[in-house]
C-alpha positions in Angstrom: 30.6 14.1 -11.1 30.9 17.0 -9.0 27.6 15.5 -6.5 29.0 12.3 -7.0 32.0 13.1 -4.9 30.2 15.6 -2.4 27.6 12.6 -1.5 30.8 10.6 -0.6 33.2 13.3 0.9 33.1 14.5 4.5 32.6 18.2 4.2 34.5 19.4 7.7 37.8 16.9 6.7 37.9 16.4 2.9 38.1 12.5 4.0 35.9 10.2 2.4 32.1 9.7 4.3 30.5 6.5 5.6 29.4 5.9 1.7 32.3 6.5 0.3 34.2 4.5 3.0 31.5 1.2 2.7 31.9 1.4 -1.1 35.7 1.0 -0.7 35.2 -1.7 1.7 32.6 -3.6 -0.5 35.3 -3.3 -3.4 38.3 -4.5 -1.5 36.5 -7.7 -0.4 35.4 -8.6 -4.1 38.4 -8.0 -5.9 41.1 -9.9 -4.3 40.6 -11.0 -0.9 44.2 -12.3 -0.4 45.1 -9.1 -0.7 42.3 -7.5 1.2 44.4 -6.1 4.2 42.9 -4.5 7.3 39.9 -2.5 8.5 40.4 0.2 11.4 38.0 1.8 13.4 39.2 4.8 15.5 36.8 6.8 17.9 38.1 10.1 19.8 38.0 9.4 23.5 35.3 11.7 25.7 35.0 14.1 22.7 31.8 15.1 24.4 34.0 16.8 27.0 36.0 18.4 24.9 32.8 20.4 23.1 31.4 21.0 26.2 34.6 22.2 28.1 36.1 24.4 24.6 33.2 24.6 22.7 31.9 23.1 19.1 35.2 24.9 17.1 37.9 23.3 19.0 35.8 20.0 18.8 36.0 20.3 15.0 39.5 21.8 15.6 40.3 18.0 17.2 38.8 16.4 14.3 40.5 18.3 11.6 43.4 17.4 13.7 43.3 13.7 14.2 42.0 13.9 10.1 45.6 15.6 8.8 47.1 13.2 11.3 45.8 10.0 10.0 46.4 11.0 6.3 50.0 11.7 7.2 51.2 8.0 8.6 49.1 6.2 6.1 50.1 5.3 3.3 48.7 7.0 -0.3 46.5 3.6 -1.5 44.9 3.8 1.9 41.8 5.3 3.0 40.7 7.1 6.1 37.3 8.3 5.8 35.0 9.8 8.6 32.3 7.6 9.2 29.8 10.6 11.6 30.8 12.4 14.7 34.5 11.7 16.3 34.8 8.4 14.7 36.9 7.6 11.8 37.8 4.5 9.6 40.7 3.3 8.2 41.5 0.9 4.7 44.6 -0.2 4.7 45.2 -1.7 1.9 47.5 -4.8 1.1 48.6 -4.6 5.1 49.4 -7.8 7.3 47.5 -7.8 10.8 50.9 -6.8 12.2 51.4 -4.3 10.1 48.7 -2.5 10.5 48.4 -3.1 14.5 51.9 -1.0 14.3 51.0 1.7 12.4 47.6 2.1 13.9 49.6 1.7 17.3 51.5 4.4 16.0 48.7 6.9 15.0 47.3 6.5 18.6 50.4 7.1 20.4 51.6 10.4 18.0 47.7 11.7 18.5 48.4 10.8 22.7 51.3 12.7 22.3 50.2 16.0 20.0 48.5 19.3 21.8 45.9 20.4 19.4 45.8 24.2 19.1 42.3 25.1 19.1 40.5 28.8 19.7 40.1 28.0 23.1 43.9 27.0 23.6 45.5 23.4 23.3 43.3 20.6 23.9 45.1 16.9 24.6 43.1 13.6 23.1 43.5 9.9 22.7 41.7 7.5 20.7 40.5 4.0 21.1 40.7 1.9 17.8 39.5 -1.6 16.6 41.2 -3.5 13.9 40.6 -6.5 12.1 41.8 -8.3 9.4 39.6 -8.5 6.2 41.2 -12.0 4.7 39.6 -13.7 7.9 35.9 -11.5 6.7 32.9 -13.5 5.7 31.5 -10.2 4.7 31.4 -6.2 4.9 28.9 -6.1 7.4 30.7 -8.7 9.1 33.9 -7.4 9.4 32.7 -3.9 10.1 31.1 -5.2 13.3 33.6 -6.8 14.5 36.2 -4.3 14.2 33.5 -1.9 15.8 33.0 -4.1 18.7 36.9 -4.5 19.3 37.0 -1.0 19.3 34.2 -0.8 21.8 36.3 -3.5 24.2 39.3 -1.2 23.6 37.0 1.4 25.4 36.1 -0.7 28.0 39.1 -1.9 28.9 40.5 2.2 29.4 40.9 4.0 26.4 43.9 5.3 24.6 44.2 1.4 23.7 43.9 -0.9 20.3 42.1 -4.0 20.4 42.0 -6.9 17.7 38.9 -8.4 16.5 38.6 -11.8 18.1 
């Protein structure tokens, strides 16, 4: 049980991991898809710069950080899982497209708005995000690419932004 739930847990955040994440996912679409909700995909803006200018602590400092954050404005039936690197997802269950473009608004804005205290002294971040709603998903895959490719037009168009899956 125990390496069932290492293969599935991020071990720098305690969130879930990509697996753990895609088998939520997978479960939410086949069990009542009325009641899916909405898929989020969050990505630290220029977290390269922030290892190279602090160092590899305060960039796992910033994770931990935007981690804790997440869990606190979700709600407990959601998920946030780290999916590799600076780039996060987010279940939320049983959420409305409007509802969860406010609270994800909201998670950007706090993070824009919170100096991370790190080794190497405060460090300022924003994220871009990419949502979309799971009752419109043909599939998984599906819905996971587009709410990756909303959040890649969300760093196109500037950063520190949320885009909706078209």
């Amino acid at each position: 049980m125990r390496l069932t739930q290492a293969a599935s847990t991020d071990p720098l955040t305690g969130l879930a991991n990509r697996r753990g994440f895609e088998g939520r996912l997978h479960a939410m679409l086949e069990h009542d898809r009325s009641r899916a909700g909405c898929l989020a995909v969050f990505d630290i803006d220029h977290f390269k710069s922030v290892n190279d200018r602090f160092g590899h602590d305060a960039g796992d400092a910033v994770i931990v950080a935007f981690a804790e954050l997440a869990q606190s404005i979700t709600r407990p039936g959601d998920l946030v899982a780290r999916l590799g690197g600076e780039e996060f997802g987010i279940l939320l269950a049983d959420m409305t497209g409007a509802e969860a473009r406010a609270l994800c608004d909201h998670l950007r804005q706090t993070l824009s708005e919170t100096k991370v205290p790190t080794s190497s002294g405060e460090v300022r971040i924003t994220v871009s995000a990419g949502l979309v709603d799971l009752r419109d998903a043909v599939d998984a895959s599906t819905a996971f690419r587009a709410a990756d490719a909303a959040l890649y037009r969300a760093k196109a168009d500037g950063r520190d932004r949320l885009r909706l899956a078209a």
